[in-house]
DSSP file (Angstrom, degrees, kcal/mol; ACC not computed):
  #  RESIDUE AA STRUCTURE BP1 BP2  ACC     N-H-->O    O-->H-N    N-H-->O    O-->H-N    TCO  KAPPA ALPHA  PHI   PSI    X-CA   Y-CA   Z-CA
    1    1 A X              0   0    0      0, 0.0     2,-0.3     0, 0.0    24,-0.0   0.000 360.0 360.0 360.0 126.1    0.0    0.0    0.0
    2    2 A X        -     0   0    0      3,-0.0     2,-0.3    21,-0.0     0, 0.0  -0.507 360.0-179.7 -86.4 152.6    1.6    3.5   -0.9
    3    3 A X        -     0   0    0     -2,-0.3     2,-0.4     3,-0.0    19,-0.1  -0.884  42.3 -84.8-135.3 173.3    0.9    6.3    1.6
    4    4 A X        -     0   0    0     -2,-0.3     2,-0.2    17,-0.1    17,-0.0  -0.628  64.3 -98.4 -77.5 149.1    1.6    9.7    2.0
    5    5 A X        -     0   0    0     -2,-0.4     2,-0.4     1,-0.1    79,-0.1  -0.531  37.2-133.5 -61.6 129.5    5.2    9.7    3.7
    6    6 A X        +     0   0    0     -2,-0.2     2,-0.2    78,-0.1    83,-0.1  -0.613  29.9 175.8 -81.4 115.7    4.9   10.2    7.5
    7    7 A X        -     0   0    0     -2,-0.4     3,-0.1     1,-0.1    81,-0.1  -0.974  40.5 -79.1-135.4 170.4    7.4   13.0    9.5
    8    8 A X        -     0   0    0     -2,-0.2     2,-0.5     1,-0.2    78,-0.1   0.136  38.6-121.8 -54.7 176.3    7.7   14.2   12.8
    9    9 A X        -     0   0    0     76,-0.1     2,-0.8    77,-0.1    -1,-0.2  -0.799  24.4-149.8 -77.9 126.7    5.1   17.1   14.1
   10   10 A X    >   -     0   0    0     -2,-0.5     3,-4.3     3,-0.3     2,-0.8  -0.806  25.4-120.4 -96.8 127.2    7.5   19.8   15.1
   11   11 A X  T 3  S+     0   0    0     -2,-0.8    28,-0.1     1,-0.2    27,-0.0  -0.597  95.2  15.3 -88.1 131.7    5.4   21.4   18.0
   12   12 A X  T 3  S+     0   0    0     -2,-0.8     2,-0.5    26,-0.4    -1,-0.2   0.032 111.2  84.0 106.4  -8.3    4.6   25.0   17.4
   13   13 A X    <   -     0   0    0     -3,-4.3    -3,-0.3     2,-0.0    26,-0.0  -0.638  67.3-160.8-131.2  83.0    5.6   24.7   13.4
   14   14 A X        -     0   0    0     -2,-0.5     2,-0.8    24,-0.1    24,-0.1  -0.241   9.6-146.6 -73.5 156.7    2.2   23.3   11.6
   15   15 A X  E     -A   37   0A   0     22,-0.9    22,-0.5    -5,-0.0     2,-0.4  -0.762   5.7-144.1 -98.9 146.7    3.3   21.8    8.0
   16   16 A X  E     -A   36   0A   0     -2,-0.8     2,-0.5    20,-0.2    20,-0.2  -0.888  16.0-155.7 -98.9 144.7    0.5   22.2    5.3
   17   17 A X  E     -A   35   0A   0     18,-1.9    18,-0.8    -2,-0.4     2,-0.3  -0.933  10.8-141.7-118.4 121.2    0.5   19.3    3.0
   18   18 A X  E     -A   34   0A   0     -2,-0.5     2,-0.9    16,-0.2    16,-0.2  -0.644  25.8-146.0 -77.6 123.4   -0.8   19.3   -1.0
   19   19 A X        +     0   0    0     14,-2.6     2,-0.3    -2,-0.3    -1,-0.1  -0.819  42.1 133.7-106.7 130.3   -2.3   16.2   -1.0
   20   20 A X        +     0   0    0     -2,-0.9     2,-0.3     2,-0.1    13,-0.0  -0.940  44.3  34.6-162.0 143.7   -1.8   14.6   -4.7
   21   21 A X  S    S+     0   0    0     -2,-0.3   -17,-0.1   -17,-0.0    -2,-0.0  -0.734 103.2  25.7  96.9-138.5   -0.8   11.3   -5.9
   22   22 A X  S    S-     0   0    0     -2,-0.3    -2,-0.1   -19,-0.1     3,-0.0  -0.005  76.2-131.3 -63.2 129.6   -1.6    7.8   -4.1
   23   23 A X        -     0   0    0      1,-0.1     3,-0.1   -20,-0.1    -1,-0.1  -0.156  25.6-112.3 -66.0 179.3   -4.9    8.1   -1.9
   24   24 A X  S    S-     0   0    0      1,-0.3     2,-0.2   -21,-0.1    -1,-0.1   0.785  88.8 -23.5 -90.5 -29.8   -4.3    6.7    1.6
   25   25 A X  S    S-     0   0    0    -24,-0.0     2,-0.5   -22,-0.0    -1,-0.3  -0.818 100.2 -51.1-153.1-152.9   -6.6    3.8    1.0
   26   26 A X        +     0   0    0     -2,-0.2     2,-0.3    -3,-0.1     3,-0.1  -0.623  68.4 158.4 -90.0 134.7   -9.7    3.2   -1.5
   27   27 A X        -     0   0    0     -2,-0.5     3,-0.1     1,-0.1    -4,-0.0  -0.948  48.9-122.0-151.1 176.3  -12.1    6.0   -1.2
   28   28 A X  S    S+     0   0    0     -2,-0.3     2,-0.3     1,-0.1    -1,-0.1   0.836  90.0  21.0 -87.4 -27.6  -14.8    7.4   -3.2
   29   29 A X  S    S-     0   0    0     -3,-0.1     2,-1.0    41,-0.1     3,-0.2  -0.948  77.3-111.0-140.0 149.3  -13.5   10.9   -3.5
   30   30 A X        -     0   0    0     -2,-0.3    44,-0.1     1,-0.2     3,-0.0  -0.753  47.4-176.5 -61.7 109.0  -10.3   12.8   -3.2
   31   31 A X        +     0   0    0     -2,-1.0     2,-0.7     1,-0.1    -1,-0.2   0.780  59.5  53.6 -91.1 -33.3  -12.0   14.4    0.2
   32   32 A X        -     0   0    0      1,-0.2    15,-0.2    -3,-0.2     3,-0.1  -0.813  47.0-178.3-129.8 132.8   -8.9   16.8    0.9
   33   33 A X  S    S-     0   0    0     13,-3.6   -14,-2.6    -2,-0.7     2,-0.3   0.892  82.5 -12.8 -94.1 -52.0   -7.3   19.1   -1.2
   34   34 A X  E     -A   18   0A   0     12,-1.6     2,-0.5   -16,-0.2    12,-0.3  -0.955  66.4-154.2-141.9 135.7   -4.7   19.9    1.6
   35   35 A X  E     -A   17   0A   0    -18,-0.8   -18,-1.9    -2,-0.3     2,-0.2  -0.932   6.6-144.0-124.8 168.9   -4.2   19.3    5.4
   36   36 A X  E     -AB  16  44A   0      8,-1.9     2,-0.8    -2,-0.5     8,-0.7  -0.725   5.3-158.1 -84.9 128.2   -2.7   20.5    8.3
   37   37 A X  E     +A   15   0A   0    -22,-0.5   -22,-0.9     6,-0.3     6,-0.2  -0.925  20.6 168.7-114.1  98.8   -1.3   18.8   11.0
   38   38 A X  E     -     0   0A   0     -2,-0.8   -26,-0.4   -24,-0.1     2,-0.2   0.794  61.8 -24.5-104.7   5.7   -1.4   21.3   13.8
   39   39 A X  E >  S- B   0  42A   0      3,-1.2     3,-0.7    -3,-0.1    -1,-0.1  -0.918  78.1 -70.9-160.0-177.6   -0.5   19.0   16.6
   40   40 A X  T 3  S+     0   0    0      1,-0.2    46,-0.1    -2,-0.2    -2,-0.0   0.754 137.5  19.9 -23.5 -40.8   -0.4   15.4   18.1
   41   41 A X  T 3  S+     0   0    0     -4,-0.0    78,-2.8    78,-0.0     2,-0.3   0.511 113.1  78.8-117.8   6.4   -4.2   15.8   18.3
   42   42 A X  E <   +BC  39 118A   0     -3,-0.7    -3,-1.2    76,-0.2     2,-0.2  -0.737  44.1 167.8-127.5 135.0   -5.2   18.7   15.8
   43   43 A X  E     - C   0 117A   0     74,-2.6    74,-1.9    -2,-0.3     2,-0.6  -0.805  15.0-162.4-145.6 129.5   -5.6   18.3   12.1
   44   44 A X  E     -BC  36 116A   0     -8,-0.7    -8,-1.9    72,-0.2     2,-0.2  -0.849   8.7-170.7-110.3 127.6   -7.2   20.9    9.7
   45   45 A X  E     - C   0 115A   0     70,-1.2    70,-2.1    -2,-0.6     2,-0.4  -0.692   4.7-157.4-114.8-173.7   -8.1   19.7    6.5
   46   46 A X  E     - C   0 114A   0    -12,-0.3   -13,-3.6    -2,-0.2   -12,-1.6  -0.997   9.9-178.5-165.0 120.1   -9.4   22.1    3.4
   47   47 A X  E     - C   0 113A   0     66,-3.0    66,-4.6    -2,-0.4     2,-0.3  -0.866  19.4-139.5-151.5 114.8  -11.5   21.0    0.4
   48   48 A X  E     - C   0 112A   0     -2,-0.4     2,-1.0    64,-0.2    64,-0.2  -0.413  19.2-136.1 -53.3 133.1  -12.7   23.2   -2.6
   49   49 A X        -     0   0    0     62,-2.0    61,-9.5    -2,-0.3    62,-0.4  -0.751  27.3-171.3 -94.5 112.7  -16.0   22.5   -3.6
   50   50 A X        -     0   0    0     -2,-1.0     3,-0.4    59,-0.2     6,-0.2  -0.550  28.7-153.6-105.2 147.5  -15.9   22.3   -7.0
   51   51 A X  S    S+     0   0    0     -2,-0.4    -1,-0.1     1,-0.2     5,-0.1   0.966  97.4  53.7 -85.5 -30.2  -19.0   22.1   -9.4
   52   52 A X  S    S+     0   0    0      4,-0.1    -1,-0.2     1,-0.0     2,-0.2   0.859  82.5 111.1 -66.2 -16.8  -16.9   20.1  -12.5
   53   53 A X  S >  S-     0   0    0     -3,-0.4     3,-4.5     1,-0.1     4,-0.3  -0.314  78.8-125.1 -85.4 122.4  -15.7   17.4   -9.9
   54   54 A X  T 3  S+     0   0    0      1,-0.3    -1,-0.1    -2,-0.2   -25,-0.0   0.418 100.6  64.1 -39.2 -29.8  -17.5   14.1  -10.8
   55   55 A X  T 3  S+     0   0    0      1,-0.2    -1,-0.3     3,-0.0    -2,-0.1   0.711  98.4  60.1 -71.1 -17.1  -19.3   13.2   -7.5
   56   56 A X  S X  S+     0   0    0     -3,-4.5     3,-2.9    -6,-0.2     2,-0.3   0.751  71.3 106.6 -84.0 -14.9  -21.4   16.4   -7.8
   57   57 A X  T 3  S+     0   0    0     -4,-0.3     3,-0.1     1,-0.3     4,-0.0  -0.393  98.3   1.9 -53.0 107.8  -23.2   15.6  -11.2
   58   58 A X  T 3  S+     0   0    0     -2,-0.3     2,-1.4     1,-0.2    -1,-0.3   0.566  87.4 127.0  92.9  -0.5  -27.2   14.6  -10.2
   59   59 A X  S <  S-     0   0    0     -3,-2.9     6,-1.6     1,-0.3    -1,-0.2  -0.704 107.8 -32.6-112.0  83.8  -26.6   15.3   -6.4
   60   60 A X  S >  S-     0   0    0     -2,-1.4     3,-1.9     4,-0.2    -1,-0.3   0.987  75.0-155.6  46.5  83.9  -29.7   17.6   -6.9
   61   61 A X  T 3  S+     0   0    0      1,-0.2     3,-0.3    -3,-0.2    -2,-0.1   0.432  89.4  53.9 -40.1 -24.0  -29.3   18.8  -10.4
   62   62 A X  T 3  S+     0   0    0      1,-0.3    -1,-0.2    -4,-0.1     2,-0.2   0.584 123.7  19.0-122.7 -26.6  -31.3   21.8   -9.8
   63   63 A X  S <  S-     0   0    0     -3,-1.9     2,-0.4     2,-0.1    -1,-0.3  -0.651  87.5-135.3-151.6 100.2  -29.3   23.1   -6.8
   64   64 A X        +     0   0    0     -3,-0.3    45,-0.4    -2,-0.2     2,-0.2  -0.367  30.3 176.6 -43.9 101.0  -25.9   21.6   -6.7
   65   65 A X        -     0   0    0     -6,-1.6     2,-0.6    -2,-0.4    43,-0.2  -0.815  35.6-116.2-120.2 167.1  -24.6   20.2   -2.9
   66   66 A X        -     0   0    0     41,-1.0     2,-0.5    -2,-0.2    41,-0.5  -0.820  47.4-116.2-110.7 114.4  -21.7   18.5   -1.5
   67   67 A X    >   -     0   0    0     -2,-0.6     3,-2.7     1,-0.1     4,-0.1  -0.585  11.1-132.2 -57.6 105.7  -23.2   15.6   -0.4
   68   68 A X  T 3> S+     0   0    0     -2,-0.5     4,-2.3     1,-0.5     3,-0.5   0.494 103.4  65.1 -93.6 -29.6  -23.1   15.1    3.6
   69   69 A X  H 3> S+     0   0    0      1,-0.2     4,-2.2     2,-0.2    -1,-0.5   0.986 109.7  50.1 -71.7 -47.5  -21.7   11.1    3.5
   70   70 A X  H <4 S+     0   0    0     -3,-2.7     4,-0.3     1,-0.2    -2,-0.2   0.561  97.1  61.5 -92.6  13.7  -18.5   13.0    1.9
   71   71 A X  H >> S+     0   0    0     -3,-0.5     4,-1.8     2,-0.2     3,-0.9   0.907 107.7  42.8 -80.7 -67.7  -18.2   15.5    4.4
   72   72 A X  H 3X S+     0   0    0     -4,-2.3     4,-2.0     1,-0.3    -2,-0.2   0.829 110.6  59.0 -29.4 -46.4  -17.5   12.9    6.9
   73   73 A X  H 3X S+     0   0    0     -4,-2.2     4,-2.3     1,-0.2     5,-0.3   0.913 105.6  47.7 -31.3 -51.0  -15.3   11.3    4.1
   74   74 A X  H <> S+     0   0    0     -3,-0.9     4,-1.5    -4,-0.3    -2,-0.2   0.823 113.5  47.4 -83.5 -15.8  -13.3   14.6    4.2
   75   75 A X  H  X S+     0   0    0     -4,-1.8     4,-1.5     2,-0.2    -1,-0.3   0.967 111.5  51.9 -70.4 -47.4  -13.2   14.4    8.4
   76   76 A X  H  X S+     0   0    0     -4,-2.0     4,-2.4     1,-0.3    -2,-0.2   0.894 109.4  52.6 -84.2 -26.3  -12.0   10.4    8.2
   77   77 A X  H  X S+     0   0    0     -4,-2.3     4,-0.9     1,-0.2    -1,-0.3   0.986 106.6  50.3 -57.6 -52.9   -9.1   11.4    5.7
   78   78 A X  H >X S+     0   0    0     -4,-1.5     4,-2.2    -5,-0.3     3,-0.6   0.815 111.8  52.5 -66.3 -14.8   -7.8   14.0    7.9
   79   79 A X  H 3X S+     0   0    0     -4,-1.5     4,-1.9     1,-0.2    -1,-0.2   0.953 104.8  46.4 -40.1 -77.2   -7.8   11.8   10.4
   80   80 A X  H 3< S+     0   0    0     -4,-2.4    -1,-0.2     2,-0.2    -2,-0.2   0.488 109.9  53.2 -35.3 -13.6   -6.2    9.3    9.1
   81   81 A X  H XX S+     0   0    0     -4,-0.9     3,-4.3    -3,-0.6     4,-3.8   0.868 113.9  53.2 -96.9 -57.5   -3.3   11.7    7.6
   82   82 A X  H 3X S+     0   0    0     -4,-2.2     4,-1.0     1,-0.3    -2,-0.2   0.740 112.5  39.2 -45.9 -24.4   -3.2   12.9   11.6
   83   83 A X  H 3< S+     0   0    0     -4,-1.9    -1,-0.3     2,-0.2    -2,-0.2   0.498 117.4  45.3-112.4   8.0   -2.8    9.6   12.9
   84   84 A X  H <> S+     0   0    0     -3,-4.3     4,-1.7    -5,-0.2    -2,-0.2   0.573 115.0  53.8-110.4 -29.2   -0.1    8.1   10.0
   85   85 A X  H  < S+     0   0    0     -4,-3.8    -2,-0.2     1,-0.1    -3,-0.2   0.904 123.9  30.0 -74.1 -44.0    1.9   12.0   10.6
   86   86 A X  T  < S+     0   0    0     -4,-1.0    -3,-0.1    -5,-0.5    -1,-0.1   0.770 131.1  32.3 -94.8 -12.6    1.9   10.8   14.7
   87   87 A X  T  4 S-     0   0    0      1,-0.2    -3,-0.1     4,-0.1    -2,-0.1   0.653 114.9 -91.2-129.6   6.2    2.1    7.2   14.7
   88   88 A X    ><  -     0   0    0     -4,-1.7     3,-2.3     3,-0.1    -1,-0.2  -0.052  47.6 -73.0 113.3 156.2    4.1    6.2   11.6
   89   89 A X  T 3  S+     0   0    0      1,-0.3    -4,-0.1   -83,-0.1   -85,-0.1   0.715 129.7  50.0 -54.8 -16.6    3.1    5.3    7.6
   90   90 A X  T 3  S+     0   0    0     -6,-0.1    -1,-0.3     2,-0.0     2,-0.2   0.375  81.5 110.0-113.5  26.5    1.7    2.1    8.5
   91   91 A X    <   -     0   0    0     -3,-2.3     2,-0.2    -7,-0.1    -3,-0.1  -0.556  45.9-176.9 -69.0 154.1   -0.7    3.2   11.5
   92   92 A X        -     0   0    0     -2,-0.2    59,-0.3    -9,-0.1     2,-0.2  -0.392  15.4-166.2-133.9 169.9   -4.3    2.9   10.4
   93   93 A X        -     0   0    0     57,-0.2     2,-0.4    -2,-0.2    57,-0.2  -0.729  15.5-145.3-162.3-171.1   -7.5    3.9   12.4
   94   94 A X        -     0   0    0     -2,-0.2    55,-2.7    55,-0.1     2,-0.1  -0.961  28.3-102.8-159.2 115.2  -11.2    2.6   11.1
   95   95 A X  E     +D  148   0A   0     -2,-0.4    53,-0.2    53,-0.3     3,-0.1  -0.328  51.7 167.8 -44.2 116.9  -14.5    4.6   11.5
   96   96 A X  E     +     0   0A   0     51,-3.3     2,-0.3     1,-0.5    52,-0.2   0.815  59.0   9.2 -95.4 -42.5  -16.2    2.7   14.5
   97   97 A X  E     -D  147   0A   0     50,-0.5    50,-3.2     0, 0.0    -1,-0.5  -0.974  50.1-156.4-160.8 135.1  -18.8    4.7   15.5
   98   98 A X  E     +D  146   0A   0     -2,-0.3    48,-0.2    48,-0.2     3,-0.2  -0.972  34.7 169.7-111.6 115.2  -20.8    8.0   14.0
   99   99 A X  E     +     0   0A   0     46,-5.6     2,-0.2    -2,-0.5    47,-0.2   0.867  63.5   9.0-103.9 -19.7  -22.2    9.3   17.5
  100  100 A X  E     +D  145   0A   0     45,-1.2    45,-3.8     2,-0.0     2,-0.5  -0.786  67.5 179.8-149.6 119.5  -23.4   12.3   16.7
  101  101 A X        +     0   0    0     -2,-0.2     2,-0.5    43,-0.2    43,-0.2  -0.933   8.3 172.5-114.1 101.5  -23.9   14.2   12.8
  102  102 A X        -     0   0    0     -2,-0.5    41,-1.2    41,-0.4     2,-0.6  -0.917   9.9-170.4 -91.2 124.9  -25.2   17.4   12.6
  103  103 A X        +     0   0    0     -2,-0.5    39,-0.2    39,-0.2    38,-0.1  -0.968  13.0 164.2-128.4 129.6  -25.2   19.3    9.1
  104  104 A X        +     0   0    0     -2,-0.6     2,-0.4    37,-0.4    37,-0.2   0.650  58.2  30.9 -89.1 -51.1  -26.2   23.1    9.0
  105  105 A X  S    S-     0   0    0     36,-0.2     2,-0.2    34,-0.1    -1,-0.1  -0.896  78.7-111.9-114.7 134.8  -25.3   24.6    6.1
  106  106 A X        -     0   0    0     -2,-0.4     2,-0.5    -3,-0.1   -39,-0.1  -0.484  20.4-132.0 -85.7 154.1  -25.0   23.4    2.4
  107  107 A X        +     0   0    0    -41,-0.5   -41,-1.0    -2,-0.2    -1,-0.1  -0.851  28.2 179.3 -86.6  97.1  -22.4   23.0    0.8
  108  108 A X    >   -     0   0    0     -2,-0.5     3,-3.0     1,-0.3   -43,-0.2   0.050  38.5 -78.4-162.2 151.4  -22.0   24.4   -2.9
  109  109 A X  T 3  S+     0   0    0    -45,-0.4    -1,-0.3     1,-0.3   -59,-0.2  -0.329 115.5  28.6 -59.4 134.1  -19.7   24.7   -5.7
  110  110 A X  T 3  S+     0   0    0    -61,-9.5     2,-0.4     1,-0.4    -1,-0.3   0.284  94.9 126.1 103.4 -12.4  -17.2   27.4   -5.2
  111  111 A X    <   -     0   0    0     -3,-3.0   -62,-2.0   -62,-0.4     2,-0.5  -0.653  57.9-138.8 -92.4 159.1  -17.5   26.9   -1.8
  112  112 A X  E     -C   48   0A   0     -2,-0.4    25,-0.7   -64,-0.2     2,-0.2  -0.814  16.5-162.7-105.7 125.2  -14.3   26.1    0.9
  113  113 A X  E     -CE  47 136A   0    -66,-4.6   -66,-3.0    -2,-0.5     2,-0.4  -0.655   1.8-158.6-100.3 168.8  -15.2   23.6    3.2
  114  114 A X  E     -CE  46 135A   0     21,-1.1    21,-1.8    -2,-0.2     2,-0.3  -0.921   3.9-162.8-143.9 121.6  -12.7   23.5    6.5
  115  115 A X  E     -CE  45 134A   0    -70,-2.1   -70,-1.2    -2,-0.4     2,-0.5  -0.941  11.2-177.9-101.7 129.7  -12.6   20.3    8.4
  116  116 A X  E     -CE  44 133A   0     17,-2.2    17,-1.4    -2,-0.3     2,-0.4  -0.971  16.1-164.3-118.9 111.3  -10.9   21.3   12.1
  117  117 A X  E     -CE  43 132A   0    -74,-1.9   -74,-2.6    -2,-0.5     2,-0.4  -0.882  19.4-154.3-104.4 148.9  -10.7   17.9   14.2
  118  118 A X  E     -CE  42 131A   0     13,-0.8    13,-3.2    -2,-0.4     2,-0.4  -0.951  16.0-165.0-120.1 133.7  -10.1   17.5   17.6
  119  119 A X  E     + E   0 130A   0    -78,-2.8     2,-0.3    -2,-0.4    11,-0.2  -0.796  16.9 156.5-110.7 156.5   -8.5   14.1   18.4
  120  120 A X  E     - E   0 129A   0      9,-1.6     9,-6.3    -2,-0.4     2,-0.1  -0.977  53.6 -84.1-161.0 174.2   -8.4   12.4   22.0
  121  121 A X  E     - E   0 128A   0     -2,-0.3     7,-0.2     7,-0.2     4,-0.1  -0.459  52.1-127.7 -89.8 146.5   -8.0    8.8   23.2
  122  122 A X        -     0   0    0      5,-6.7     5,-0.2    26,-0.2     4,-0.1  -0.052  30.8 -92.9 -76.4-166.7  -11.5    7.2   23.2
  123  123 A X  S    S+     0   0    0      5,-0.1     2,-0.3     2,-0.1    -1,-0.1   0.479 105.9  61.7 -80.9   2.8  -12.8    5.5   26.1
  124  124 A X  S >  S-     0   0    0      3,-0.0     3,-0.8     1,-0.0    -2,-0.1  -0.944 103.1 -87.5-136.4 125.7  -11.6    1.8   25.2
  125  125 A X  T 3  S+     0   0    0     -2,-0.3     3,-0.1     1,-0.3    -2,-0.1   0.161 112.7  22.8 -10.4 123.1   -8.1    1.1   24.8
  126  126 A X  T 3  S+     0   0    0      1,-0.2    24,-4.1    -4,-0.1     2,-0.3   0.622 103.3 117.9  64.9  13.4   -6.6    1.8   21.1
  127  127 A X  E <   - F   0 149A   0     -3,-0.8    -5,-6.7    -5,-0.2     2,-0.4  -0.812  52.8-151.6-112.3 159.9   -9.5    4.2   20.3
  128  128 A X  E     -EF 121 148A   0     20,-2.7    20,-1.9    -2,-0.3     2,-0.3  -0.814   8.3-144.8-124.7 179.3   -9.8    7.5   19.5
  129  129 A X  E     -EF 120 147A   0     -9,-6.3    -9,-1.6    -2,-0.4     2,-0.4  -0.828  25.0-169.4-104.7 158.0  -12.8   10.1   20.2
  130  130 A X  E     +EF 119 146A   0     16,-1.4    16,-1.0    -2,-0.3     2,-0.4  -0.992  18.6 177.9-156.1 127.5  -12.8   12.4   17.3
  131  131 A X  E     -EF 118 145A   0    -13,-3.2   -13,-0.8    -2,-0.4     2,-0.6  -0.826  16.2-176.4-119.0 104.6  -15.2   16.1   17.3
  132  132 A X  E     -EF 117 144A   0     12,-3.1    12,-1.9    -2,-0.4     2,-0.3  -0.914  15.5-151.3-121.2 128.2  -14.4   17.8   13.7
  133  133 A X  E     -EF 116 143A   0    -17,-1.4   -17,-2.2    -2,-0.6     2,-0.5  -0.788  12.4-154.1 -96.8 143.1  -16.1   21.3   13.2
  134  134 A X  E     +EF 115 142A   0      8,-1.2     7,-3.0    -2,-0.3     8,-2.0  -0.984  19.8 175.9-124.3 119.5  -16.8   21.8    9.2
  135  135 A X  E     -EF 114 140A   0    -21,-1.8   -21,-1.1    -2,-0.5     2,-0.5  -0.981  28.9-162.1-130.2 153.5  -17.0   25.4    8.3
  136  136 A X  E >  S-EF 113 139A   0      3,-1.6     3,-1.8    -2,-0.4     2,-0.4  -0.989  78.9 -41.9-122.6 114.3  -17.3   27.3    4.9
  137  137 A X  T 3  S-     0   0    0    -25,-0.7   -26,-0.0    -2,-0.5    -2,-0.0  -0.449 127.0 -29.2  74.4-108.2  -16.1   31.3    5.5
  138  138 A X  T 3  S+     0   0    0     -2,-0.4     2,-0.3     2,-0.1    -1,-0.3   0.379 114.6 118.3-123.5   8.2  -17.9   32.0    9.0
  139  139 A X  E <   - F   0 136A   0     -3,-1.8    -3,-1.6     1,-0.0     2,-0.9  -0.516  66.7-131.7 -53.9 121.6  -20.6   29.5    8.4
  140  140 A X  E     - F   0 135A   0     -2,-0.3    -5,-0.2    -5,-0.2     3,-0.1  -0.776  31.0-179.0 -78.9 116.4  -21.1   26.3   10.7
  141  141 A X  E     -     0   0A   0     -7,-3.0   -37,-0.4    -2,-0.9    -6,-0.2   0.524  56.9 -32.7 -97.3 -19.8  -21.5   23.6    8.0
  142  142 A X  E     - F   0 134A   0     -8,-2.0    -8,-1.2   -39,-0.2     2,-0.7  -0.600  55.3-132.6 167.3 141.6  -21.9   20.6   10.0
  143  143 A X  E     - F   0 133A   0    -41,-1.2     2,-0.5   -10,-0.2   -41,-0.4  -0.762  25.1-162.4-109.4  75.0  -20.7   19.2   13.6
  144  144 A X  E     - F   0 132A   0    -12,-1.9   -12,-3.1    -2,-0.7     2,-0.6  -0.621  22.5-174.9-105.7 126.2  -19.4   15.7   14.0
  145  145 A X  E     +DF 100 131A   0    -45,-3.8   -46,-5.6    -2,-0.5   -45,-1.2  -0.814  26.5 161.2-101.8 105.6  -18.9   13.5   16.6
  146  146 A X  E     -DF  98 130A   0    -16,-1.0   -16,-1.4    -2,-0.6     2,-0.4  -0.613  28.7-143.0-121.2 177.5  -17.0   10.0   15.6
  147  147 A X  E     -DF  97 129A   0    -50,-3.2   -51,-3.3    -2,-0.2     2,-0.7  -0.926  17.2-162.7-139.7 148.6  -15.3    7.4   17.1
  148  148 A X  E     -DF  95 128A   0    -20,-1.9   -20,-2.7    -2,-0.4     2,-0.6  -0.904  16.3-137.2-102.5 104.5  -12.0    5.4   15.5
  149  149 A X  E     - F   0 127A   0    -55,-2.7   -22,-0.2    -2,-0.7   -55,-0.1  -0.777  21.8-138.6 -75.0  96.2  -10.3    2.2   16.1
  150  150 A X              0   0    0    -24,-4.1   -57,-0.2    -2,-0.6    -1,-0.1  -0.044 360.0 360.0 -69.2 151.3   -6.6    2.6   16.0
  151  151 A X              0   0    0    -59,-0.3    -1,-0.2     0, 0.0   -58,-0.1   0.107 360.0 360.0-141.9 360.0   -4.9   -0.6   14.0
């Protein structure tokens, strides 16, 4: 399996990453245009929403949205980036649990969605608890609470 290459966090110094080439595993959509790693437990990830890009075609033809299962998508990649950046290229983690999905705003072409997760260890041994606020500009776009199984 190719990954993106794993280095340390330097604490205080976040790196931005362009994410391009080899996905981290099979997914439906490229979710993340770039993330952030901004600490051990912080990752911000950043995705245009673009109206050519294939997944939007039919996902209400008449008013074009970013469809809410790939807003979660774009949370469980930064995750993953966060937890291969802290815990080496072949750490994993696996969507366990969605406990709580709220969506506020839609999302639209031309808009920039912002994933911010906050990671901490879940409540069972090798898990983690995961809250990622999604915003577009100063709009709350949707509030998600998951939980992860570290492998």
């Amino acid at each position: 399996m190719t990954s993106l290459a794993a280095e340390p966090v330097t604490a205080g110094v976040p790196e931005t990453v362009i994410v391009t080439g080899p996905k981290l595993r099979a997914s439906p959509i490229a979710a993340i245009d770039t993330v952030t790693v901004l600490s051990d437990s912080e990752v911000v990830a950043v995705k245009l929403i673009r109206a050519d890009d294939p997944y939007l075609e039919g996902h209400y033809p008449e008013m074009t949205i970013y469809p809410g299962a790939f807003l979660i998508e774009t949370a469980y990649q930064a995750v993953i980036h966060l937890v291969q950046k802290t815990r080496g290229p072949e750490a994993n983690a696996e969507l366990s649990g969605l406990d709580s999905v709220r969506f506020t705003t839609a999302l639209r072409p031309g808009d920039e969605l912002r994933v911010h997760c906050e990671c901490r260890p879940g409540d069972e041994p090798g898990t983690l608890a995961v809250i990622a606020h999604c915003t577009t500009g100063d709009a709350k776009a949707a509030l998600l609470k998951m939980r992860y199984r570290l492998r």
